[in-house]
MARMARGU-477837 format. One record per residue (C-alpha): residue in one letter; x, y, z. Coordinates in steps of 0.2 Angstrom, whole numbers. Example, Ala and Ser with C-alpha at 12.3 -4.5 7.8 and 13.67 -1.06 7.14 Angstrom:
! MARMARGU-477837
@r->A	x->62	y->-22	z->39
@r->S	x->68	y->-5	z->36
This chain:
! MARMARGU-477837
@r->X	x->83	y->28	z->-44
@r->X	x->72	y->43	z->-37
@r->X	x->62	y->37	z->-22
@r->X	x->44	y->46	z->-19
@r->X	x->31	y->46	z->-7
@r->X	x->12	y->44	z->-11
@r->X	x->-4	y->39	z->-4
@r->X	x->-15	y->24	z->-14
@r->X	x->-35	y->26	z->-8
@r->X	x->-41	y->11	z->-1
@r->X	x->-58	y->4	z->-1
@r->X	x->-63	y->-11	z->12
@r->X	x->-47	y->-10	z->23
@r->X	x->-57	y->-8	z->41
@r->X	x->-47	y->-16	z->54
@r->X	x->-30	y->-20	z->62
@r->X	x->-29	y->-35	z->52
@r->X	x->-33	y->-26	z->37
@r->X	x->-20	y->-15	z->41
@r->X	x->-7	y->-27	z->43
@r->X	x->-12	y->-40	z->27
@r->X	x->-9	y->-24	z->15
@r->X	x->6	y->-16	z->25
@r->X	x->15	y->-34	z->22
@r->X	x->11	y->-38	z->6
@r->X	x->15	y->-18	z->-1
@r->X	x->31	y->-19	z->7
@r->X	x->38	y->-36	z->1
@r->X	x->37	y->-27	z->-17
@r->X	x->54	y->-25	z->-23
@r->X	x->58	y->-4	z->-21
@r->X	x->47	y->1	z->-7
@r->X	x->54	y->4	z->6
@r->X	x->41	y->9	z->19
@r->X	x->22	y->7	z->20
@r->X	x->11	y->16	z->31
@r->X	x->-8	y->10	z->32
@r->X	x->-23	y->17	z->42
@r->X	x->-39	y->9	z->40
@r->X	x->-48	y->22	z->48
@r->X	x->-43	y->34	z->34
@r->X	x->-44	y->22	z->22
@r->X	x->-27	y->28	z->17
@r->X	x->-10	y->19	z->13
@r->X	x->6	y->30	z->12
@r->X	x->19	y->23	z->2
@r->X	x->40	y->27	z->0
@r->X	x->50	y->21	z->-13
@r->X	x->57	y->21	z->-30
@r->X	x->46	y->29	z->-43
@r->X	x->34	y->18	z->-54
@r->X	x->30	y->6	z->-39
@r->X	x->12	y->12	z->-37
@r->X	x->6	y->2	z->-52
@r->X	x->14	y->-13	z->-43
@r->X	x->7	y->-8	z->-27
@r->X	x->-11	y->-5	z->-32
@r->X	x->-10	y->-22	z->-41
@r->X	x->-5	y->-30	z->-23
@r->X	x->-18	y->-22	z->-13
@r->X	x->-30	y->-28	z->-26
@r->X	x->-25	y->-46	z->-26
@r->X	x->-31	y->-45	z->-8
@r->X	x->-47	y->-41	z->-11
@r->X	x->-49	y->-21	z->-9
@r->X	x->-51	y->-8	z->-21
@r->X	x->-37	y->3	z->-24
């Protein structure tokens, strides 16, 4: 499968914890295989096989933020 990079916008991510709860739960999605957040930006940077970023705005959303 083609893998991809891409950066979701995230609204409400604002600390280190923050960070971590949407870097874990992005990667444990079945075809990423690295995540990159920064809650300063407001930015998460995703790698892995095309047609994740449904799946991975769907995680981030289940935690509470806006994606």
């Amino acid at each position: 499968m083609q893998m991809e990079e891409y950066t979701v916008q995230v609204t409400g991510m604002s600390c280190k914890s923050c960070e971590s709860m949407v870097r874990d739960a992005v990667t444990a999605l079945r075809g990423v295989s690295s995540v990159d957040s920064d809650a300063q930006s407001g930015e998460v940077t995703v790698r892995g096989e095309a047609g994740t970023d449904d799946r991975v705005r769907q995680a981030i959303t289940e935690l509470g933020y806006e994606a």
